[in-house]
C-alpha positions in Angstrom: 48.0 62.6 69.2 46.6 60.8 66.5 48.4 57.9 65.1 48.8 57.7 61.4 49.5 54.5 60.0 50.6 53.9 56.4 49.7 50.2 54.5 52.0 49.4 51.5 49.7 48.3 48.6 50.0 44.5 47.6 53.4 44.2 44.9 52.5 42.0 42.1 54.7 40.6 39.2 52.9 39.9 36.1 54.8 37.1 33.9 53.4 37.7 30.3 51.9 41.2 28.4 49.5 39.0 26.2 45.7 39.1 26.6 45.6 37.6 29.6 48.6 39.2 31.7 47.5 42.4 30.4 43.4 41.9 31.8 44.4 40.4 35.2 47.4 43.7 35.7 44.7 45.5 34.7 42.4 44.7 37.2 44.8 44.4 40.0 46.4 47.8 39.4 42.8 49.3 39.2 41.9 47.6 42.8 45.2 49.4 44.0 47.6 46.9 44.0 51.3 47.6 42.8 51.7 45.9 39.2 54.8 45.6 37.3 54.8 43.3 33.7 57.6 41.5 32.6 57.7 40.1 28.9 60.5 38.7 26.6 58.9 41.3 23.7 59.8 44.0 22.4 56.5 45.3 22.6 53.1 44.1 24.7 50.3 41.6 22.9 51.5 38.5 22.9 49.2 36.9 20.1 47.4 39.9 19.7 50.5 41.1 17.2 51.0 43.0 14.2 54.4 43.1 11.7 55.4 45.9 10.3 57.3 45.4 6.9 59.3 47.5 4.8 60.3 46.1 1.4 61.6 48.2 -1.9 59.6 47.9 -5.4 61.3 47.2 -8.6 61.5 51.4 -9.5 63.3 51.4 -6.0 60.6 52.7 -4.3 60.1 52.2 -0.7 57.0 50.6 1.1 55.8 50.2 4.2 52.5 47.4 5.7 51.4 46.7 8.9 49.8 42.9 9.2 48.3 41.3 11.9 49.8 38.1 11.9 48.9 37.2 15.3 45.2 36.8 16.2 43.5 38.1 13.2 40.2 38.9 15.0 38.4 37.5 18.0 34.4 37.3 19.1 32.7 37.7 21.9 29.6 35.1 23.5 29.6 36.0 27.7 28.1 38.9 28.9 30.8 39.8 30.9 33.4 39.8 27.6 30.2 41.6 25.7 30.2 44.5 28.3 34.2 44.7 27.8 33.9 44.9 24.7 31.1 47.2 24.6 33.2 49.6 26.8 36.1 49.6 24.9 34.6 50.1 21.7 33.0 53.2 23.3 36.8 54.3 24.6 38.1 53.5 20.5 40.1 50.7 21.8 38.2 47.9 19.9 36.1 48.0 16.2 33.6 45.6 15.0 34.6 44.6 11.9 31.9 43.0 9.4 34.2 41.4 6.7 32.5 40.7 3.5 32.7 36.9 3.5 33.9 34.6 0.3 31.6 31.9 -0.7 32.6 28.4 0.3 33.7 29.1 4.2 32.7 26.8 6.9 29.9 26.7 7.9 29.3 27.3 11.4 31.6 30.5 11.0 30.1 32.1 8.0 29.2 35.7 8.6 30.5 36.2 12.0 30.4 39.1 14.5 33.8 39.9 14.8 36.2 42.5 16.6 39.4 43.9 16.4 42.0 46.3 18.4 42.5 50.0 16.3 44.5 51.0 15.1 46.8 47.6 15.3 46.3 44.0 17.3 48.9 44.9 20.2 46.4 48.4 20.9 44.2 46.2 23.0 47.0 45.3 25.6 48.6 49.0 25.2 45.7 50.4 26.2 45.1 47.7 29.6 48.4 48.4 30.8 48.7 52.0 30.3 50.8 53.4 33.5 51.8 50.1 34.4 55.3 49.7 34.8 56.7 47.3 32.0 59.9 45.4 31.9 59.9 44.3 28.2 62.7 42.8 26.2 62.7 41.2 29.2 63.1 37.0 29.2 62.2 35.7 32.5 64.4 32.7 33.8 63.2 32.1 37.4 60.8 33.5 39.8 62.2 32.3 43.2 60.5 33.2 46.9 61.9 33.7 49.9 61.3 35.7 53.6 61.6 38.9 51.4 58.4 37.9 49.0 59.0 37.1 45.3 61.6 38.2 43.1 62.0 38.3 39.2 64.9 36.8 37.3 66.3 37.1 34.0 69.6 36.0 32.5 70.2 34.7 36.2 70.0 37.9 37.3 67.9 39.6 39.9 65.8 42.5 37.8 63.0 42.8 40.3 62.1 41.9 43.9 59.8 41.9 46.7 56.4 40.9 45.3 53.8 39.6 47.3 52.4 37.4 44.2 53.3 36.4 41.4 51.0 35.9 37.8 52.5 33.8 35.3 50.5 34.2 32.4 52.7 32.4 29.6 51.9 29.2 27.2 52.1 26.6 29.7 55.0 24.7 27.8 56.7 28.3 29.4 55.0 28.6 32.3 55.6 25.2 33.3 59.6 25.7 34.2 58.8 28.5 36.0 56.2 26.4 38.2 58.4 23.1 38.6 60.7 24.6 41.8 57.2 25.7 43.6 54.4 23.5 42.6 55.6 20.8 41.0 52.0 19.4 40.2 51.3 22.5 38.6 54.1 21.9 36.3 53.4 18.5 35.0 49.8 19.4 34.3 50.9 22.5 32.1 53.3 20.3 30.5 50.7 18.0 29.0 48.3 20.4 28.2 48.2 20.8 24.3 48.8 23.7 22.2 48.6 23.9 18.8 51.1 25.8 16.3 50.7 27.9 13.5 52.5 29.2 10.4 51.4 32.2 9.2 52.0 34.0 5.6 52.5 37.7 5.4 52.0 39.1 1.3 51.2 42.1 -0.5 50.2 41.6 -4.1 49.4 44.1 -7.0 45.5 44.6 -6.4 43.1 44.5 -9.8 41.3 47.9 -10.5 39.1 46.1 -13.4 37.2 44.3 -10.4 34.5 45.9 -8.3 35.1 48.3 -5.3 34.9 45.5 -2.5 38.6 44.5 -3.9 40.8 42.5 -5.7 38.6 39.2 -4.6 35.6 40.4 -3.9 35.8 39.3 -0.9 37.8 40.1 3.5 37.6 37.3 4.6 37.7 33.2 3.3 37.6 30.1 5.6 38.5 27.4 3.3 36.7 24.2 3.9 40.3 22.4 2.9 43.4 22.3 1.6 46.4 23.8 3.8 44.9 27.2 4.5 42.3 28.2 7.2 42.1 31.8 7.6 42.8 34.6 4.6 42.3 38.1 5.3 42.5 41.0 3.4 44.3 43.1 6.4 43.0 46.4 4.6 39.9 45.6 5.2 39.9 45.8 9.1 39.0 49.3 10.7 41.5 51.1 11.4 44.1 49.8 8.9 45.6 51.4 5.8 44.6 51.1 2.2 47.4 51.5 0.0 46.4 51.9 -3.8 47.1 49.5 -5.9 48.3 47.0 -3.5 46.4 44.1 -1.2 47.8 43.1 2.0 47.4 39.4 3.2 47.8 37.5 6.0 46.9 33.6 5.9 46.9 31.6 8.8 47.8 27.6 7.9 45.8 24.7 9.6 47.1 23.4 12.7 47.4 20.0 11.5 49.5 21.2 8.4 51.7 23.7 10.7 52.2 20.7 12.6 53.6 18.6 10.1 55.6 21.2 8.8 56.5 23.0 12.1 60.7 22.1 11.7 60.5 22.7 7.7 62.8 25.3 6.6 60.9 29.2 6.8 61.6 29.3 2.8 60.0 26.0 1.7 56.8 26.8 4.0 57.0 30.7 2.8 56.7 29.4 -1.0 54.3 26.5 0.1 51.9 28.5 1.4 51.9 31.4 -1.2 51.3 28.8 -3.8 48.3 27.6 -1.5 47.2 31.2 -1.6 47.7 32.3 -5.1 45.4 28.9 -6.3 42.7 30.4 -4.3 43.1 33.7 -5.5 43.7 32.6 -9.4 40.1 30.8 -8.7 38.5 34.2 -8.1 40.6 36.4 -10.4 41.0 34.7 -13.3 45.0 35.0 -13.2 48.0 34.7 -11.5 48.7 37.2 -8.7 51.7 39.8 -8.7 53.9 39.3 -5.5 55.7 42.2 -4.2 56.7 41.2 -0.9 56.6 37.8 1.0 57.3 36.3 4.6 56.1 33.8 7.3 56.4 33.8 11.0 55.9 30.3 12.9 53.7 30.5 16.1 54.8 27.9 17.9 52.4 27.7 20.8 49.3 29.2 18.6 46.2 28.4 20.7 45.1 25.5 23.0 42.1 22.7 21.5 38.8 25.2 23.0 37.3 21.4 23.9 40.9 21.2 25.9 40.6 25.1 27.5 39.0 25.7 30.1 39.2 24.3 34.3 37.4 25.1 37.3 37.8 28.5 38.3 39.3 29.2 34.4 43.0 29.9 36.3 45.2 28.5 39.1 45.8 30.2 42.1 47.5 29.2 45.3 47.3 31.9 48.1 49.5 30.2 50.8 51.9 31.1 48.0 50.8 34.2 46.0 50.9 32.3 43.0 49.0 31.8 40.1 48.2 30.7 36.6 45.9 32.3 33.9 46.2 32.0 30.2 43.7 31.0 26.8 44.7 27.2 28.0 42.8 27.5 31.5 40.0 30.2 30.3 38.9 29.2 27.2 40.3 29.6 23.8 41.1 32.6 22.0 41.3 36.1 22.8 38.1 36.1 25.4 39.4 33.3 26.7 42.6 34.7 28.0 41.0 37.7 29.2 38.3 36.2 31.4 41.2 33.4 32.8 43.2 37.1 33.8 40.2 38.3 35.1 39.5 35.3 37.1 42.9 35.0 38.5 42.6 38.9 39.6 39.2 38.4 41.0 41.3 35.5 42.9 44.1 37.4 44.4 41.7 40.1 45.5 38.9 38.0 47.2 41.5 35.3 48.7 39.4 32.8 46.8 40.9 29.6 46.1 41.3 29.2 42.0 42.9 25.5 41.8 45.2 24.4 44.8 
């Protein structure tokens, strides 16, 4: 008689369904391991997001955008993000988009070689976790371990249970409660690690047909070497997106230093602050004021880490006497390559039995 015995694959809970939960899932599930994501969204992404608005012209007409307000774009520098890239650009997951620059940007990031998910920001993370099971609209209170393994709470209730590990991959000011009943240490550190916030301006304006076929500016893309604003996109401009006739679709990203003094102001006061910002850079290139047709903001709070502050040994935290670990843009590197190679590292981790950060 031959004895047939059956091996339960690994049971992993993934904390976050950002860039970084969604490479290291990704990873795991393809080494055969049993993933399940858990995010607080609506949707997966993280800060790879995009807002749909609807809004209703003066002749009651109803419009529709779609703006990504999160990350705008991201680049890649190591080989092993380049050969990502490369394959999911040759899957249609990714673009490169070559954004015809405004004059005036900074520097050391005129002209860059930049990417983006198609058709929308969230697409990237869609497509990493596609038949993984997700637990979205899902706000994570506690993950607690006992004989059993790991179990997920929210709400202080049990939603799922007997993990071998656990991936929290969440700005640390969030991952860091989640730590402080396990590894206390852990917690601390992710408490003082900094993260920078963001407000971030959502607009559609009447677009000039006098001015040449490159848009109402002229230009996809300004870096403003000062004042409040630090990133202005024309979102139409992106592969992938929609052109609307008539109409240009913004999204400005402020300074960190400015969203930080204004990160308690009322939404209002920095919604008209920061249109006025934009419409005195626009009025420089047009000539004119701009038309507004529909307005908002959204406030990241925890926005992106200092990249000279990103970055530890190993690029996550892993303990394997415990099955836990840590990955995010704050241990990997900033930005959106960043928090995939920290979920990569933390995967390559769990499956070697290396030791990340103990």
């Amino acid at each position: 008689m031959t004895l047939s015995i059956s091996i339960s694959p690994p049971r992993v809970a993934v904390i976050g369904a950002g860039a970084a939960g969604a490479s290291c899932a990704r990873r795991l599930a393809d080494a055969g391991h049993a993933v399940q994501v858990f995010d607080k969204s609506r949707g997966v992404g993280g800060r790879l997001a995009t807002r749909r608005i609807d809004w209703t012209d003066a002749q009651g007409g109803e419009h529709r955008a779609h703006l990504d307000h999160g990350a705008p774009a991201f680049t890649a520098r190591s080989p092993e993000f380049n050969r990502f890239v490369e394959q999911a650009c040759g899957a249609g997951w990714l673009a490169r988009w070559a954004p015809v620059m405004a004059p005036g940007n900074h520097p050391t990031l005129e002209n860059p070689a930049l990417w983006v998910a198609v058709p929308d920001m969230p697409a990237l993370c869609r497509q990493l976790l596609g038949g993984i099971p997700l637990h979205l609209s899902c706000q994570v209170d506690a993950v607690r371990r006992d004989e059993r393994g790991w179990r997920v709470e929210s709400k202080g209730q049990t939603v799922a249970e007997g993990f071998n590990h656990v991936v929290l991959a969440l700005p640390p000011p969030q991952t860091a409660p989640l730590l402080q009943p396990h590894r206390a240490d852990w917690a601390q550190q992710a408490q003082g690690i900094p993260m920078l916030p963001c407000w971030t301006l959502m607009g559609v304006t009447e677009q000039d047909i006098a001015t040449d076929c490159t848009g109402v500016t002229g230009w996809d893309l300004a870096l403003p070497t000062r004042g409040p604003l630090f990133w202005i996109t024309r979102n139409e401009s992106k592969p992938g997106r929609t052109a609307v006739p008539g109409l240009a679709h913004w999204v400005v990203h402020a300074t960190a230093e400015w969203s930080q003094t204004h990160s308690e102001a009322p939404a209002g006061d920095v919604q008209a602050l920061l249109q006025t910002a934009l419409a005195d850079v626009l009025k420089a290139a047009l000539g004119h004021a701009v038309a507004w047709r529909h307005a908002g903001v959204h406030r990241w709070r925890y926005a992106s880490v200092p990249r000279a502050d990103a970055t530890v040994a190993g690029h996550c935290w892993w303990d394997p006497s415990m099955g836990l670990g840590v990955c995010g843009d704050a241990l990997g590197g900033a930005g959106v390559e960043g928090a995939w190679t920290s979920g990569q590292a933390l995967a390559r981790a769990v499956l070697e039995g290396a030791h990340g950060r103990t």
